[in-house]
C-alpha positions as CSV (number, residue, x, y, z in Angstrom):
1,X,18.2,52.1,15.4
2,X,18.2,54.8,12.7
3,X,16.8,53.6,9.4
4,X,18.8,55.3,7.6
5,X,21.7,52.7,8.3
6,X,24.2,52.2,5.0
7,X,25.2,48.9,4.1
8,X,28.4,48.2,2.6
9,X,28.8,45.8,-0.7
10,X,31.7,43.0,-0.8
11,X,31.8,41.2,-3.9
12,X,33.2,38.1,-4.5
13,X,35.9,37.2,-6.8
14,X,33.0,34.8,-9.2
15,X,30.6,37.9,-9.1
16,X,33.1,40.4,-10.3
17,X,33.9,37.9,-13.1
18,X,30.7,37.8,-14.0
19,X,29.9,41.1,-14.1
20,X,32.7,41.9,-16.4
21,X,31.2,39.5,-18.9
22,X,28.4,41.8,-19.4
23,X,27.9,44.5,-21.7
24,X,28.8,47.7,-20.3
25,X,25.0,48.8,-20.2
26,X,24.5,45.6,-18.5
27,X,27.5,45.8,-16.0
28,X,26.0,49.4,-15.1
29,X,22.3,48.5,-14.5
30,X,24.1,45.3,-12.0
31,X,26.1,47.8,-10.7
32,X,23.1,50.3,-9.8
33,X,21.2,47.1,-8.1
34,X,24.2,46.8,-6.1
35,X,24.3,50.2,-5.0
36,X,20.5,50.5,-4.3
37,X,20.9,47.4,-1.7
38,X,23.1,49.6,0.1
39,X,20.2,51.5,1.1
40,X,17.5,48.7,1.0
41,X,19.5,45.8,1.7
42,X,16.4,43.2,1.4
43,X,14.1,44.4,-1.3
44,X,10.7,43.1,-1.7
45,X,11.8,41.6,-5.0
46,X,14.4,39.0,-3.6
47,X,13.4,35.6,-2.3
48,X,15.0,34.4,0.3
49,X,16.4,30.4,0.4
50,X,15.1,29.2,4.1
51,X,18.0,26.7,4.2
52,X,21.0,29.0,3.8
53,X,19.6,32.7,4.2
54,X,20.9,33.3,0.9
55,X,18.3,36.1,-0.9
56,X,18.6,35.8,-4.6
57,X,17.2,38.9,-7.1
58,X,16.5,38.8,-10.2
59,X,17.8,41.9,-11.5
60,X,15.2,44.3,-13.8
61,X,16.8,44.7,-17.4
62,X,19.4,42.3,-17.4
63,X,19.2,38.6,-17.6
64,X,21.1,37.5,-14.3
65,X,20.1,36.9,-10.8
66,X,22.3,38.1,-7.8
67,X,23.1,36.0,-4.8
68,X,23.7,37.4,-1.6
69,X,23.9,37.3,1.8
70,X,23.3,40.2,4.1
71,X,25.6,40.5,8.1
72,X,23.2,43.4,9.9
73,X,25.2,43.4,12.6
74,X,28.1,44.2,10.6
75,X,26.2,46.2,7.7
76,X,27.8,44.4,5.1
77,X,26.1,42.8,1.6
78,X,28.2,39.8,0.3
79,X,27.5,39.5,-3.4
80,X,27.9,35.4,-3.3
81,X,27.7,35.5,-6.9
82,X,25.8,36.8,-10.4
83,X,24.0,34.2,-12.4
84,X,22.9,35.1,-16.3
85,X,19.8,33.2,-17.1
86,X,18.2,33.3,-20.7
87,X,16.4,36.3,-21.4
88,X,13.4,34.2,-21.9
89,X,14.2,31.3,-19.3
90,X,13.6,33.6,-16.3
91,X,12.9,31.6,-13.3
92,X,9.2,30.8,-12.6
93,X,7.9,31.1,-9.1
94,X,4.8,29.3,-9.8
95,X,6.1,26.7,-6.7
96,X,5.4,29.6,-4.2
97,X,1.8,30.7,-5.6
């Protein structure tokens, strides 16, 4: 299977809501994230729930975390939805250390 396989993005209604709500610097930098899991559709930076298979990244420069889920065999990306967290309440991992 070539590795070079591009994955498609379909957002859902709640994330495209959200994503308005940003700034317009904001909305571009979620909007680049969304476009680079095209390429890389499970980066190193997401964690993945074991219960649901849903990953969730918290996106670089912007205070919001994106929830998706990712359909190999159909080489889609469902945006699930975009969560803004406090720039300085940014979820702690210490659980998985």
């Amino acid at each position: 299977e070539p590795a070079n396989q591009i994955y498609f993005i379909q957002k859902s209604r709640l994330a495209s809501m959200a994503q308005m709500q940003l700034t317009p610097a904001a909305q571009l930098r979620v909007q680049e994230q969304m476009d680079a899991l095209t390429a890389t559709p499970r980066p190193s930076a997401a964690v993945i729930d074991p219960d649901s298979g849903i990953l969730h990244l918290q996106l670089p420069d912007v205070p919001a975390i994106l929830d998706f889920e990712v359909a190999d065999d159909k080489r889609r990306i469902k945006i699930l939805a975009l969560r803004q967290v406090a720039a300085d309440d940014t979820p702690k991992t210490a659980d998985k250390e």
